[in-house]
N, C-alpha and C positions, 0 to 999 in steps of 0.2 A: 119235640122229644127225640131221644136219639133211637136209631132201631139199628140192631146187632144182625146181621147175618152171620147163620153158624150152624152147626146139626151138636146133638147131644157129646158124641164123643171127641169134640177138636180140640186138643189140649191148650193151643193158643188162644182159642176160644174161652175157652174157661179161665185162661191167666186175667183175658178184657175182665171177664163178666167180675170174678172176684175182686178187681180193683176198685172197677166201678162200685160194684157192692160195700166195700170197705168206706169208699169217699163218697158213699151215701146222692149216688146217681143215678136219676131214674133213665130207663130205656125200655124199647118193647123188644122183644125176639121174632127176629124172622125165621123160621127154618128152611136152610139154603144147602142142597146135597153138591159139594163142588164137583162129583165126579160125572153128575148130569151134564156139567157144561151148561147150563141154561144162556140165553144169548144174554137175556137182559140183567145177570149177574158178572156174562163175561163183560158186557158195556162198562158196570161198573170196575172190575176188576179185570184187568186182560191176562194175570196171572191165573185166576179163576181158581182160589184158594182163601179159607174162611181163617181170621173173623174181616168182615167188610162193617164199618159203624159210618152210618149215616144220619145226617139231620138235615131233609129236607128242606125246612123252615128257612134255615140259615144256610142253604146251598152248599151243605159241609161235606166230605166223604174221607173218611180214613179208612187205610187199608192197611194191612200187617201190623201183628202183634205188638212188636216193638217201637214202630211205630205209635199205636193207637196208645199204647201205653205212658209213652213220653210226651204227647200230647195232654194227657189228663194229666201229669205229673208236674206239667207248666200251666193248666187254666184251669185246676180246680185245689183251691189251697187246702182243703179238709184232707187229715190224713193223708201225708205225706210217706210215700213209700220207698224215695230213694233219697235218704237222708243222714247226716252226720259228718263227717269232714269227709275231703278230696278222697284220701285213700279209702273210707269204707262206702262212699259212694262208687268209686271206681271196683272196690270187692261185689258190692250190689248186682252192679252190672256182668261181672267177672258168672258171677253163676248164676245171674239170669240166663246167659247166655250156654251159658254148660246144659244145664237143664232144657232150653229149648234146639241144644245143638246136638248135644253127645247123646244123652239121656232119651232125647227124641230119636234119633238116628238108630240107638243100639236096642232100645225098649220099647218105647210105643208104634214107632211105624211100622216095626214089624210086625208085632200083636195085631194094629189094627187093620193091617192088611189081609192077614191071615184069616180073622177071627169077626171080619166086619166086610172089607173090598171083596174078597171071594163070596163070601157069601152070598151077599147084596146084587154085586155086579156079576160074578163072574161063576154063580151058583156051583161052585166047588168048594172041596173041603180044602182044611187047613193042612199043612204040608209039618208034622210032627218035627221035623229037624228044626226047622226054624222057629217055632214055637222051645224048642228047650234051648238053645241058643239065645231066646230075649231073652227069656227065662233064668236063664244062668249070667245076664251081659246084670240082669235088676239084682239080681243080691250083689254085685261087684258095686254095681253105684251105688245102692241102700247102704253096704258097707261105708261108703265114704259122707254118706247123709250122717251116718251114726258119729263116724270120727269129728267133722263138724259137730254135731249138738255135743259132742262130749266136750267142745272146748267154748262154746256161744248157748248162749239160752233160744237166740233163734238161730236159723238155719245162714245168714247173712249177718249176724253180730248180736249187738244186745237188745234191738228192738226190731217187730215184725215187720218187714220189707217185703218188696219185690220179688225177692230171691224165692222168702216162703210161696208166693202165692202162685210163682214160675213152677215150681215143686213138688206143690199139691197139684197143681192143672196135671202136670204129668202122671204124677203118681195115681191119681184118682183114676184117669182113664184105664192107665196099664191096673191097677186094682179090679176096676170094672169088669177088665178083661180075663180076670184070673192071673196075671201074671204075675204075679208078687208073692213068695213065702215071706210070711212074718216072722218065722220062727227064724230067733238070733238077732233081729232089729228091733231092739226093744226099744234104746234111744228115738227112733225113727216112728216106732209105732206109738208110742208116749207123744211125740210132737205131732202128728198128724190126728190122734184123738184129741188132743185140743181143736186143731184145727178143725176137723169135721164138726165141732158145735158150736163156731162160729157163725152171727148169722148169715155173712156172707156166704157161707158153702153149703148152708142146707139146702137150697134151691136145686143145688147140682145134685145132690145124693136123691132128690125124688123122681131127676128125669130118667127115662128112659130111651134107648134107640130099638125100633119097632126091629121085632123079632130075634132080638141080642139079650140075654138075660144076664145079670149080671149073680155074681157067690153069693148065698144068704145073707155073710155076713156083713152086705157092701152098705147097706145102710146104718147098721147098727156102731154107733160110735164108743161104746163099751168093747169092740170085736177082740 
């Protein structure tokens, strides 16, 4: 069986696990904190950055998101996530990529830095500037979540992809983290209520990271 290294908040993590979950694959969780550096994580990864998917059995190790993703999307035919012709496969990829580039860059890494690294690591408080800075970077891409679902049923075309699942990893974290007004993303919050009662993402809404509490309303898929 395959086992996932990851900690609760890695949004790359969460893109694996929903895939996987989607094409109905089993795996066990390791919980792997990257900024320990453990040796025998960095063995496996010299990058020493989650998620790491491993299956001993079959002497296999993937590493990085995109990767581990394209992998499953060639050897496990059930639900196919990056699918339909050239061009909306190559759109698929187009904000995969946005989402774990821009979207991560300008919203989550800074939230989880702030609001998770300091704490954790570096037991200081969060630095308010750059907290309203993600803060105001996530309603500018919510906005353009919105413009997409106004013109697609899902967030990458007419059926659910990649894209979605690239989307919610993010969004879920920085939600986690408080970082999101809903108020004005109604497109956006209408697709991610579906999503959240998907059985693939229930699993993520009941973890938690020890001593990070996430808004009341972060489980509740009515919010």
């Amino acid at each position: 069986m395959w086992q996932l290294y990851q900690f609760p908040l890695c949004p790359f993590s969460r893109k694996v696990r929903l895939l996987l979950g989607e094409k109905g694959v089993g795996y066990e969780l390791m919980r792997e904190s990257p900024w320990e550096r453990r040796d025998g994580f960095l063995q496996m990864n010299p990058a020493g950055q989650t998620p790491v998917m491993a299956d001993p059995s079959r002497n296999l190790l993937l590493m990085d998101s995109t990767a581990i993703c394209e992998y499953l999307e060639e050897t496990v035919d059930h639900a196919s996530m990056i699918n339909g012709t050239a061009a909306n496969r190559a759109e698929t990829r187009r904000l995969v990529s946005w989402f774990d580039h821009q979207f991560y860059q300008d919203v989550t890494a800074p939230l989880l830095h702030e609001r998770m690294i300091k704490r954790i690591v570096h037991r200081a408080a969060p630095d308010a500037r750059v907290l309203r800075d993600a803060m105001k970077a996530a309603i500018g891409h919510l906005d353009y979540v919105d413009f997409l679902l106004d013109h697609r049923t899902w967030i990458g075309g007419a059926t659910l992809g990649l894209a979605d699942l690239a989307a919610a990893a993010q969004i879920s974290v920085t939600d986690y983290l408080g970082g999101i007004d809903w108020q004005g993303h109604e497109q956006t919050a209408r697709w991610y209520r579906g999503f959240k009662s998907r059985p693939s993402f229930r699993p993520l809404l009941n973890e938690r990271m020890d001593g990070i509490a996430p808004p009341s309303y972060y489980n509740d898929v009515d919010f």
